[in-house]
MARROTOR-869594 format. One record per residue: x, y, z of N, C-alpha, C in turn. Coordinates in steps of 0.001 Angstrom, whole numbers, padded with zeros to 6 digits, always signed. Layout:
REM MARROTOR-869594
XYZXYZXYZ
...
***
This chain:
REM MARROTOR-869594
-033566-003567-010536-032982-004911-010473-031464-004803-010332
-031106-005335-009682-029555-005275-009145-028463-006331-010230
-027615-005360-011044-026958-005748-011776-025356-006851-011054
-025837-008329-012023-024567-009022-011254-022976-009154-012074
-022481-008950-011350-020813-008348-011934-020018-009297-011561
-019294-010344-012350-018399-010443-012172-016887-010222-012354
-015921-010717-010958-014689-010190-011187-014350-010980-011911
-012537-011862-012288-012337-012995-012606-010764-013073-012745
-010103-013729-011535-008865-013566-010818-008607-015153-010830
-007354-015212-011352-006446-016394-010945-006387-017072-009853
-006012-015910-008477-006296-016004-007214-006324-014567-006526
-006174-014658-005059-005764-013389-004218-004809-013049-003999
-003517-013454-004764-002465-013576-004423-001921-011902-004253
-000529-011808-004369-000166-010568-003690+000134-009686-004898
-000064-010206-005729-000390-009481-006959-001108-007865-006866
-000627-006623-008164-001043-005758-008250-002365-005674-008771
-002746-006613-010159-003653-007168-010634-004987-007527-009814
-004346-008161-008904-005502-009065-007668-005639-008131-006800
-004853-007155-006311-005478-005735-005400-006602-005325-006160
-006184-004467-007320-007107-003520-008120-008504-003983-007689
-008494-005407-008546-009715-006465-008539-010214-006194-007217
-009359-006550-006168-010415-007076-004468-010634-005401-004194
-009950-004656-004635-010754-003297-003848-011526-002766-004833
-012200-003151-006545-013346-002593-006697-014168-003871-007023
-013867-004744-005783-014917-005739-005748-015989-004732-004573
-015234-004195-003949-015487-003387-002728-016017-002229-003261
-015867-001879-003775-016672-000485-004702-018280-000623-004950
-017774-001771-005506-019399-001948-006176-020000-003006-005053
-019928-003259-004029-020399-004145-003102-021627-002888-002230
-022453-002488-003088-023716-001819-002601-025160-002000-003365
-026133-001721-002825-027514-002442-003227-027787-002389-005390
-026995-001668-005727-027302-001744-006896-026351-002796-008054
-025744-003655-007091-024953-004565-007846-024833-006139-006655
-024651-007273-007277-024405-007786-006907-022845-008563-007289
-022079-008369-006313-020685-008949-006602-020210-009962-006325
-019538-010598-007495-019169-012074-007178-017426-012490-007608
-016869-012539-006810-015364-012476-007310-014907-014152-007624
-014911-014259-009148-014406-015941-009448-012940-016676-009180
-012688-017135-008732-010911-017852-008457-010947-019194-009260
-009569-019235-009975-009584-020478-010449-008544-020893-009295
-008159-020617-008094-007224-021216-007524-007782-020264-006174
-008495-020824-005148-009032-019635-004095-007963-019992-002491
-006984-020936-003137-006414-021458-001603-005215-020287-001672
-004988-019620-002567-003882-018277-002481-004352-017491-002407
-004156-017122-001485-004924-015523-000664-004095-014896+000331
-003892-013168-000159-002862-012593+000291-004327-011769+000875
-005294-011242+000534-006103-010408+000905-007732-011551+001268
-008027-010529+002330-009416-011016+003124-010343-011864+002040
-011597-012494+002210-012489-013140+001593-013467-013025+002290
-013077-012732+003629-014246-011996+004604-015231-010974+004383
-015395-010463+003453-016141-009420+002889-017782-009755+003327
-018656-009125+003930-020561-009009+003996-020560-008756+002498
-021202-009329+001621-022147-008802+000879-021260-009432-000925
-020156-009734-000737-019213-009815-001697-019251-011599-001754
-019885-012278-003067-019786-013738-003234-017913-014380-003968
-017300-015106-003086-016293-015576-003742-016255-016646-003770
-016373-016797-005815-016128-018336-006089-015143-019107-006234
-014692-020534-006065-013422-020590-006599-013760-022490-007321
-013707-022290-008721-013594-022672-009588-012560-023929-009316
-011413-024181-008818-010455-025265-008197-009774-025550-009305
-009898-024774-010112-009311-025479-011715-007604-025147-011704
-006813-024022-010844-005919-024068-011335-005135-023484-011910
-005636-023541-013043-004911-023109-014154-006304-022845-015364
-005701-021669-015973-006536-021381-017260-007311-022143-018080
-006172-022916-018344-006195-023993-019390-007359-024738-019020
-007763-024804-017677-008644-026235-017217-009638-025767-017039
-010024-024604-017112-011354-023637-016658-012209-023073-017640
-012123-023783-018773-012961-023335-019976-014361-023662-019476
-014694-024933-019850-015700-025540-018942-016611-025196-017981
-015907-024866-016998-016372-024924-015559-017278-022854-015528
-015938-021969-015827-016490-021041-016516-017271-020698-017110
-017348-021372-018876-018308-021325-019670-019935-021812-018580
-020109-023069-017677-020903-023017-017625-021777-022056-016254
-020737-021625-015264-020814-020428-014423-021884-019542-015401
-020648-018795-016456-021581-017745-017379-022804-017825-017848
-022910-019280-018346-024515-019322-018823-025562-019775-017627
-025447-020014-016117-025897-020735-015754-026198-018989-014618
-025481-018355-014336-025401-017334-013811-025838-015665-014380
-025624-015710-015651-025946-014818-016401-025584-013106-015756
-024698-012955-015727-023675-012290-015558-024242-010411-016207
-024461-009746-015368-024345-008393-016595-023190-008075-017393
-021867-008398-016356-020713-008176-016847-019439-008466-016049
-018478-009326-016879-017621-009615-016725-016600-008962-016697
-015493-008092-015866-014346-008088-015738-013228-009049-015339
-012204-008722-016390-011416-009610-015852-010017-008978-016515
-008641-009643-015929-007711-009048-015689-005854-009976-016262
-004951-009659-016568-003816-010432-016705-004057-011037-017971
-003334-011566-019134-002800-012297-020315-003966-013129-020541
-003606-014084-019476-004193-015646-019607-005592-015597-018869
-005830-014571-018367-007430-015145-017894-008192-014094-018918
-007521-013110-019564-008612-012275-020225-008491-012962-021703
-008039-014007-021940-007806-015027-023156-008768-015594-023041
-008937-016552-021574-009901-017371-020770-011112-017264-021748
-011254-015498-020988-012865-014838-020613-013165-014670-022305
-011803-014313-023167-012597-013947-024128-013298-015351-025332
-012345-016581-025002-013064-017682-025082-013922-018298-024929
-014374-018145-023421-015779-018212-022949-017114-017154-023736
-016257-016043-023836-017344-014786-024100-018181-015676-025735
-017224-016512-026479-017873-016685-028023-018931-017864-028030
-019061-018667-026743-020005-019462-026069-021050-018700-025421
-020770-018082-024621-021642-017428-023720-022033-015745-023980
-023359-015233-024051-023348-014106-024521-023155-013351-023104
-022140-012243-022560-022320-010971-021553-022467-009861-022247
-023564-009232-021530-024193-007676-022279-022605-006589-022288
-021720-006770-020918-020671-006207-020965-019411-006907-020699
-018460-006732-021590-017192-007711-020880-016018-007086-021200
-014993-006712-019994-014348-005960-019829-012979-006660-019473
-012130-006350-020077-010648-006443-019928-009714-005607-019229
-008994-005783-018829-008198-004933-017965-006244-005371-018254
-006000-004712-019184-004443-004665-019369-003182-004345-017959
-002901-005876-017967-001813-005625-016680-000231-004965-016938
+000009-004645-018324+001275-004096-018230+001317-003888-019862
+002541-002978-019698+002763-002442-021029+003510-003237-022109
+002495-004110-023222+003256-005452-023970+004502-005003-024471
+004696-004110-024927+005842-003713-025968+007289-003517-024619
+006848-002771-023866+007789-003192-022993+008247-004411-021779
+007365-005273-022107+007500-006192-021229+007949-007435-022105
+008183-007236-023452+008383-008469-024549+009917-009068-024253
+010394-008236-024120+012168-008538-024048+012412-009860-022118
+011236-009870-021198+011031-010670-020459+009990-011702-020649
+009824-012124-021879+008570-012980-021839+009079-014033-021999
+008747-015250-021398+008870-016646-021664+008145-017333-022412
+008076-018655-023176+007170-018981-024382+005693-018924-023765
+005421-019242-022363+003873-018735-022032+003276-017618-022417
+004368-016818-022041+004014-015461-022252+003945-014547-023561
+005063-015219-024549+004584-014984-026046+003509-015645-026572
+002936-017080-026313+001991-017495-026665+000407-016685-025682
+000579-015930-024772-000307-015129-024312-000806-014023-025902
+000805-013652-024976+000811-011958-026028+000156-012433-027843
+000203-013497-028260+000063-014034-029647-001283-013774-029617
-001948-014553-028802-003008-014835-028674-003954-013659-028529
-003589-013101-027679-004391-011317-027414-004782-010641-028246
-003892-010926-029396-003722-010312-030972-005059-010403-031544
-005596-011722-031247-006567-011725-032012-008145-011981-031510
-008073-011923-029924-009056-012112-028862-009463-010872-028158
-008692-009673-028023-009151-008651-027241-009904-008382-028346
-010119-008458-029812-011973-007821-029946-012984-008435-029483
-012653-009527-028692-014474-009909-028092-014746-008752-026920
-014048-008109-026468-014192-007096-025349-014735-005788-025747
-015968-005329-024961-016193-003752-024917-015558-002680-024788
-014611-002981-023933-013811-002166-023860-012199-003070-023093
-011147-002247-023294-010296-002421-022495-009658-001462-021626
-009300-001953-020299-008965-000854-019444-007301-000806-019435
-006761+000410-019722-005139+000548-019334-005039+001532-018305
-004311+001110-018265-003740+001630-016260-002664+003317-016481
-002754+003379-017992-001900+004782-018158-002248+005341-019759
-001853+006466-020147-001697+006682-021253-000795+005864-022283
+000161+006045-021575+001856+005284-022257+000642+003609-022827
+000553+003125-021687+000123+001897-021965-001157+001629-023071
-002105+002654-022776-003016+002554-024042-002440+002954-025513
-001082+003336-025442-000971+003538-026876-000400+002027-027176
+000822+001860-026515+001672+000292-026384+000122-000754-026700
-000673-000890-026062-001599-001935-026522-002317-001650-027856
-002587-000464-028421-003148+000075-029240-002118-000157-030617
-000870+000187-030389-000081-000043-031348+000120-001800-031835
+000956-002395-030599+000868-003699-030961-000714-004487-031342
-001105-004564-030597-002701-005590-030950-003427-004883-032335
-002787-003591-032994-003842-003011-033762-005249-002656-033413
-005554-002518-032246-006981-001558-031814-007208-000670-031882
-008216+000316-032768-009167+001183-032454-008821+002214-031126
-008586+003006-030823-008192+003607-029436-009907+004169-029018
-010503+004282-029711-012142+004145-029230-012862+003355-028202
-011957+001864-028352-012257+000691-027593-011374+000824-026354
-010155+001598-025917-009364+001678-025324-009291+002683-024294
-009465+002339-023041-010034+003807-022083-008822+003323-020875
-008567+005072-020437-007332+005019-019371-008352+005213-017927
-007973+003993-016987-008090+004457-015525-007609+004167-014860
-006766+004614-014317-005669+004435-013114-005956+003186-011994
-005203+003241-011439-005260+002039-010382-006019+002813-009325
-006801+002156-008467-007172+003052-006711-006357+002530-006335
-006678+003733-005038-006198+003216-003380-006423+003379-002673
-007045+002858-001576-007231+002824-000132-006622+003363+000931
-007585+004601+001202-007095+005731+002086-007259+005290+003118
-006101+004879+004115-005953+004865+005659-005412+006079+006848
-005698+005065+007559-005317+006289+008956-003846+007110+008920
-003371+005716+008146-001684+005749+008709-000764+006895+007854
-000153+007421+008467+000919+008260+007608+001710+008289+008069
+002877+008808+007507+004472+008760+008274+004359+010635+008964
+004945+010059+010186+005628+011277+010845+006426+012151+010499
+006256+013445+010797+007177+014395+010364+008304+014438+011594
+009068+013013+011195+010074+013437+012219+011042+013998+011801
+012757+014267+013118+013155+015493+012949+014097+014839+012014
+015188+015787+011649+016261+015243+010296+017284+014048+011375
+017568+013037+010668+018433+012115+011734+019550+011343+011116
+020351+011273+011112+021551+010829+010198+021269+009290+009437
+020305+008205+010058+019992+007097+009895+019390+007489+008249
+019301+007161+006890+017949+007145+006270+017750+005808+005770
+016850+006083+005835+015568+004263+005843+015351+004153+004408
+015344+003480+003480+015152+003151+002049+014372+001724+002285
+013144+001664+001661+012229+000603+001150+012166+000271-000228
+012125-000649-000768+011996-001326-002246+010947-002304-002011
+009703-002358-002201+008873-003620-002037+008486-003827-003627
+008900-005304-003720+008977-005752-005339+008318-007367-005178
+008205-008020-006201+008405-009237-006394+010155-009648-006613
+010293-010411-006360+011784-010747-006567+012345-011082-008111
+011663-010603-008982+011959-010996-010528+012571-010209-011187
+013157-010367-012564+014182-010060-013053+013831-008624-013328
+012455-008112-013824+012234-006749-014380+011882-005927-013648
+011956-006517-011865+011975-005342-011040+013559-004524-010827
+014384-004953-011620+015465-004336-011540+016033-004082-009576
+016066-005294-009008+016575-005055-008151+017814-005531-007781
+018725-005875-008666+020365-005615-008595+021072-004411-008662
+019991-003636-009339+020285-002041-010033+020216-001158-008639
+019296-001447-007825+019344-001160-006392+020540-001482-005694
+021009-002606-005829+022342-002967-004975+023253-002653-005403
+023446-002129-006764+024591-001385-007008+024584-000118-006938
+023574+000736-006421+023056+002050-006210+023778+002337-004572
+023155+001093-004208+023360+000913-002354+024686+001179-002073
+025723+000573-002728+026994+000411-002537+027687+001907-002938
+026851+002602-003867+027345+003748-003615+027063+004706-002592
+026300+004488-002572+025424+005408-001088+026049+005541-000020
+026219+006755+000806+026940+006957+001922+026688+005471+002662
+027296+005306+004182+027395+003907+004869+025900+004271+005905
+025676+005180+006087+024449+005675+006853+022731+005622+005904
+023178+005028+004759+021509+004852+004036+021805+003679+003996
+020270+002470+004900+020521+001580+004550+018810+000693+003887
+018865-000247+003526+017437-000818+002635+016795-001727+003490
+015453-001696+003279+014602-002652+003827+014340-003383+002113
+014004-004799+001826+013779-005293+000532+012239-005960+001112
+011444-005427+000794+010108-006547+001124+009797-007481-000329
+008931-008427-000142+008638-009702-001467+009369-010581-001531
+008725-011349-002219+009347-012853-002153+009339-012760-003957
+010328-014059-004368+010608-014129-005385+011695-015674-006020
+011846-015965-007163+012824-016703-007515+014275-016130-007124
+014219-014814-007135+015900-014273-007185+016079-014273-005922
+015248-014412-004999+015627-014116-002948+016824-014566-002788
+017232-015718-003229+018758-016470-002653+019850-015661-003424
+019664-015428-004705+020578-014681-005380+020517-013444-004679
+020185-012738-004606+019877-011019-003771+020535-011461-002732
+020404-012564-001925+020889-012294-000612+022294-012522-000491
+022599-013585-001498+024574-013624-001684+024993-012756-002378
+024238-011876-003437+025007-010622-004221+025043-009747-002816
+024205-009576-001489+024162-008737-000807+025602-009223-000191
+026104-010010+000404+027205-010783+001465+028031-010370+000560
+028041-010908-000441+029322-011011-001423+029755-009955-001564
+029138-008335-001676+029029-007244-001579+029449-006092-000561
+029385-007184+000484+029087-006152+001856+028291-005544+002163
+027707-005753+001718+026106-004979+002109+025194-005469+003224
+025336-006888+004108+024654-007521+004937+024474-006438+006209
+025087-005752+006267+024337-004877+007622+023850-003469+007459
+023296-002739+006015+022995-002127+005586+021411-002389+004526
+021358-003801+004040+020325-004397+003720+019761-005360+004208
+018422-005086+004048+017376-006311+005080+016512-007004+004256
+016638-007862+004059+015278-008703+003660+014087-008751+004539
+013105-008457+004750+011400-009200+005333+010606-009886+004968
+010534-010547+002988+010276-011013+002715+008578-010503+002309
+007431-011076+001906+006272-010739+001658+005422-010224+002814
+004975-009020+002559+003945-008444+003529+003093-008198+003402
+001978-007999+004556+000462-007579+004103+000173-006296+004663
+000746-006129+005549+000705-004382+005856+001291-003706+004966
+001433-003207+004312+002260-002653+002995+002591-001053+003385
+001338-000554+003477+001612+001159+003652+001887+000882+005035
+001606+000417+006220+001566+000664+007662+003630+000107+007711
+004339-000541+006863+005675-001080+006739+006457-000100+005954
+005560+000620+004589+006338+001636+004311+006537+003069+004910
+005501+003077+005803+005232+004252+006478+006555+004692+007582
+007294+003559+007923+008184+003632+008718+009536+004112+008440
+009717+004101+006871+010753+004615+006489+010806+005928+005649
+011836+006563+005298+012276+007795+004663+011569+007828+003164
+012259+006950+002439+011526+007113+000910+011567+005166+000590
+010687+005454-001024+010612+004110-001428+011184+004818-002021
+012311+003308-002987+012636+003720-004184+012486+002094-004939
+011968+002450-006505+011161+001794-007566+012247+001792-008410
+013079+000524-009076+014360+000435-009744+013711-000462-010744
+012680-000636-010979+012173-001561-012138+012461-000811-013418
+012473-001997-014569+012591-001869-016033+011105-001474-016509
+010685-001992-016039+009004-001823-016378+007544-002140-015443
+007245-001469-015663+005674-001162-015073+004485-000970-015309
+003351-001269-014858+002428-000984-016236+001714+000355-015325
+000941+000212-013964+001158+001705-013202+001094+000951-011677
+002762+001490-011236+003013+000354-009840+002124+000446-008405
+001142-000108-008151+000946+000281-006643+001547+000197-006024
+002466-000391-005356+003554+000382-004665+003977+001723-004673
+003785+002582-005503+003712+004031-005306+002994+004451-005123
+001654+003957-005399+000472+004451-004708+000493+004407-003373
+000804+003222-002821+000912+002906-001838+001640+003935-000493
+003088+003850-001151+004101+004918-000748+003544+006279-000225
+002945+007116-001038+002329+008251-001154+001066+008063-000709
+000238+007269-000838-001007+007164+000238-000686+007531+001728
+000828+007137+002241+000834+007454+003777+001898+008552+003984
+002189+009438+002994+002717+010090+002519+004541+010005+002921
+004559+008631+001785+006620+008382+002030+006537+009401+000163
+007487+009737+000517+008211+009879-000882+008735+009210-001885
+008618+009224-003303+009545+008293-004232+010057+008319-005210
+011394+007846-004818+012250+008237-006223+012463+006899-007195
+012170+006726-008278+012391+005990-009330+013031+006139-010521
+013333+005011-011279+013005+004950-012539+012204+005340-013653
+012325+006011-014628+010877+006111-015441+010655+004798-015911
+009539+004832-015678+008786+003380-015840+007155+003563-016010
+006303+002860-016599+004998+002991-016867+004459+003768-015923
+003586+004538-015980+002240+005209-015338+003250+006073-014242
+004709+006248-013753+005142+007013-012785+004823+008643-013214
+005005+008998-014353+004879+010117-014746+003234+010795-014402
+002465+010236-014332+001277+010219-013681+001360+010503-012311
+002293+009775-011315+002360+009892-010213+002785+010734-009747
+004137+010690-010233+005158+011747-009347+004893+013070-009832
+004930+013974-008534+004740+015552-009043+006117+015342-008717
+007291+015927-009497+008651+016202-008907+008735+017355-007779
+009470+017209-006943+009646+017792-005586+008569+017866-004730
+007634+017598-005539+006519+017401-004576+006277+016446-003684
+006302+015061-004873+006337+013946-003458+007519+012938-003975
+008499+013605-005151+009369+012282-005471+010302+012579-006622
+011160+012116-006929+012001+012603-008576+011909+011502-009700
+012228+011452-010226+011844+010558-011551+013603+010410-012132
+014074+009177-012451+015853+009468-012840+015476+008441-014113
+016225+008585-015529+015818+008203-016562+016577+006631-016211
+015664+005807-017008+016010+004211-016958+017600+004089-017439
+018313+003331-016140+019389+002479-016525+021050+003533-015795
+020220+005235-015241+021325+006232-014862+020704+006064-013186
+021698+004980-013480+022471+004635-011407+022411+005745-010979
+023818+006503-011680+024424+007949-010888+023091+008684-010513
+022134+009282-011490+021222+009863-011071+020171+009128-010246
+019825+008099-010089+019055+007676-009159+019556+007856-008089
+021368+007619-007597+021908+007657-006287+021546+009382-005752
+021847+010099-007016+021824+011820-006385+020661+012102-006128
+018965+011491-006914+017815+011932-006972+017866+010984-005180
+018269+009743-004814+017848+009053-003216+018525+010188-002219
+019788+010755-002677+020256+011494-001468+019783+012954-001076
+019208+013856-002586+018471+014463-002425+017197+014337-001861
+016390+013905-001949+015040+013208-001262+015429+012835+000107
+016352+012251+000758+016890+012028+001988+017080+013910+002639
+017583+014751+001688+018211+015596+002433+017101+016455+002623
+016072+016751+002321+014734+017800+002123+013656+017418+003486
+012950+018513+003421+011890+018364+004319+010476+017896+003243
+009562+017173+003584+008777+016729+003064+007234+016823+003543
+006518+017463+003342+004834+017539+003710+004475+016333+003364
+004259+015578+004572+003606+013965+004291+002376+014412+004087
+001497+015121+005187+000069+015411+005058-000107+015379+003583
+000162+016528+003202-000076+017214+001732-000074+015957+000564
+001288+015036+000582+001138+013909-000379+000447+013155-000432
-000182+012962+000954-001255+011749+001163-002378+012322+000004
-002879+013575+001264-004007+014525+000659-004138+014154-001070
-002734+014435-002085-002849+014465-002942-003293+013547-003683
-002957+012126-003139-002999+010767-003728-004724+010643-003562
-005105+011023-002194-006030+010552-001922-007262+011026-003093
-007121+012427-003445-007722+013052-004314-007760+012470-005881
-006490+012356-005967-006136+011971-007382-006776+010486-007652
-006296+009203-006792-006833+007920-006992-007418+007237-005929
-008218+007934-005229-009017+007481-004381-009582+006239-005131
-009947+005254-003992-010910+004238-004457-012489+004626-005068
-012716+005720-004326-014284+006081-004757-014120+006921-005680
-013136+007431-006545-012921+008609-007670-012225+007375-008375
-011711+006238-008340-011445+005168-009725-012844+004218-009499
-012896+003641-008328-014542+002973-008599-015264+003903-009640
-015797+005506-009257-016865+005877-010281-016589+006011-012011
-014901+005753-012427-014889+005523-013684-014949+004309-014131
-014996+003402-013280-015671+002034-014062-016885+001684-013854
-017501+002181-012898-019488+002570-013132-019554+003273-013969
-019421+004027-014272-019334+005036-015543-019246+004565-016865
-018238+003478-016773-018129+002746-017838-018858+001610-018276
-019735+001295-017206-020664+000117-017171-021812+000945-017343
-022018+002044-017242-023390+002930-017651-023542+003088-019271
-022250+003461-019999-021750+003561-020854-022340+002155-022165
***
C-alpha cells in the first residue's frame, strides 16, 4: 500500500526552505509513496508545479494563522502517513493541528540556527521562537540542516538530542559547470542573497571597495534593502563595478558564469547557495556561518574567513581569484556528498525508522 506524505510549505517561493521541500517532493514521487505538497498561499511560485505524479494543494489561507481549520480538516479527512513540514510558523501550524489530528509520523524540519538568528528577530519571530519552546515535542523527530544547528536547537528548546537528527540540504546535479577558462585579468564575483539585514551584504560593499578596480560583483535577489544597496553602491563609487539582476531562477546556470561566490552573511542555518555554487563547480569564499564548515574543503573548493574580518575575506576573494581550480572535481564532490538521491535516502530512512 503506497504510503501518503505530506509536504507543508507557506508557498514556492524562492526560499531555501521551499527548495529543500520541492526537490524531496521529487524524491519520493515513486510507486511506493504518494506525494502531496500543501500551500497555504500557491499563487507564489518561484519553482515548477508541473510535476507527473506529485499532488499540489493550496489551502488559499495565506497566512498560518488562518489555516488551522482548513488543515486540521485536510489531516483527518486525508489521513496522511506523515507529515513534513518546515520554517517557525508552519511547524507551530502542524504541531497544532498534530493535537487534533493523529499522524503515525510528523516531522519538523529546523530552518536556521535560533540562538543565532535571535539578535534579528522581530516580535513575530520571538513569538515563533516562544512558541517552539513548547510545541516541537509533538514531533518524531526534528530535522537540522548541520551539527552546529542541532546543538543550538537542542540547547535552547531543551530537547533530548535522541529526537534530533542531522541531514543536510540536497542538490540537484546538472549538466552545467563552469569552464576551465584561461587566467584573465576581469574577476567575476557573485553574491546571490535575499536582500535582508543578516545576509550581511554591506559587509560585501565594503570588501568591494577594497578590492583591486578589476574585481567586479554581480548581486542576484530581491529584498527590502535593494534601494539602499543601490545608493550605498553610487554613493560609493561602485556603480560600474557592481550589478544588480535582481531574483533568479537559473541559479547554478547564472553562477556558473562567474569566478567565485562569495557568502558575507551573519548567519545561516546550511546555505544553498553554496551548494549551489559548487554543484557547477564555482568556488567559495565566506564567512563562517552555519553548516559552511560542512561544505567547504579549504583549497579545495573555497576558504572560510572568521565572521566580521573584512581584511581576511578581501585576501581569502583575491586568493581564490589568483589559483587554478578543478571545477570537474568540486562538482564531483558535491555531487557525492549531497546528492538529492544520497539526502532523499536519509529521510526514507527516517520514515522507515
Amino acid at each position: 500500500m503506497r504510503k501518503k506524505i505530506f509536504l507543508v510549505l507557506s508557498s514556492l517561493g524562492a526560499g531555501g526552505s521551499e527548495r529543500v521541500y520541492w526537490l524531496l517532493s521529487q524524491y519520493f514521487n515513486k510507486p511506493d509513496y504518494e506525494v502531496v505538497v500543501v500551500l497555504l498561499n500557491g499563487n507564489i511560485c518561484s519553482f515548477s508545479k508541473e510535476i507527473a505524479g506529485i499532488r499540489f494543494l493550496d489551502l488559499k489561507t495565506l497566512k498560518a494563522s488562518r489555516s488551522f481549520f482548513k488543515l486540521r480538516k485536510l489531516l483527518k479527512d486525508e489521513k496522511p502517513y506523515a507529515v513534513f513540514s518546515t520554517t517557525d510558523h508552519i511547524n507551530i501550524l502542524v504541531a497544532f493541528v498534530s493535537i487534533f489530528v493523529k499522524v503515525p509520523q510528523l516531522i519538523a524540519r529546523a530552518s536556521n540556527n535560533p540562538q543565532q538568528m535571535r539578535q534579528y528577530y522581530g516580535f513575530k519571530a520571538r513569538f515563533y521562537n516562544y512558541f517552539s519552546r513548547f510545541l516541537f515535542v509533538r514531533f518524531n523527530t526534528i530535522v537540522c540542516q548541520s551539527e552546529e544547528m542541532k546543538q543550538s536547537v537542542a540547547r535552547l528548546y531543551n530537547i533530548n538530542l535522541n529526537r534530533l537528527i542531522v541531514i543536510h540540504n540536497p542538490v540537484i546535479i546538472t549538466n552545467v559547470l563552469k569552464p576551465q577558462t584561461q587566467v584573465s585579468d576581469l574577476k567575476r564575483l557573485i553574491a546571490v542573497n535575499r536582500l535582508i539585514k543578516e545576509k550581511g551584504v554591506f559587509r560585501l560593499l565594503e570588501v568591494m571597495k577594497a578590492l583591486p578596480q578589476n574585481y567586479v560583483l554581480t548581486i542576484a535577489g530581491d529584498g527590502p534593502l535593494m534601494n539602499t544597496l543601490k545608493e550605498e553602491v553610487i554613493n560609493t563609487g561602485l556603480n560600474e563595478r557592481v550589478t544588480f539582476i535582481g531574483e533568479i531562477k537559473n541559479v547554478a546556470e547564472v553562477i556558473s558564469k562567474h569566478d567565485l561566490l562569495v557568502l558575507s552573511s551573519f548567519t545561516e542555518g546550511f546555505p544553498n547557495v553554496v551548494l549551489e555554487a559548487l554543484s557547477v563547480g564555482v568556488p567559495v569564499v565566506t564567512f563562517r556561518v552555519g553548516g559552511v564548515d560542512e561544505l567547504i574543503r579549504e583549497g579545495f573548493n573555497g576558504f572560510i574567513a572568521e565572521q566580521n574580518d573584512l581584511r581576511t575575506l578581501q585576501q581569502q576573494i583575491i586568493r581564490a581569484c589568483s589559483q587554478t581550480w578543478q571545477h570537474p572535481n568540486i562538482k564531483a564532490d558535491i555531487s557525492e556528498r549531497f546528492g538529492l538521491n544520497k539526502i532523499g535516502l536519509a529521510y526514507e530512512t527516517l520514515l522507515a525508522n
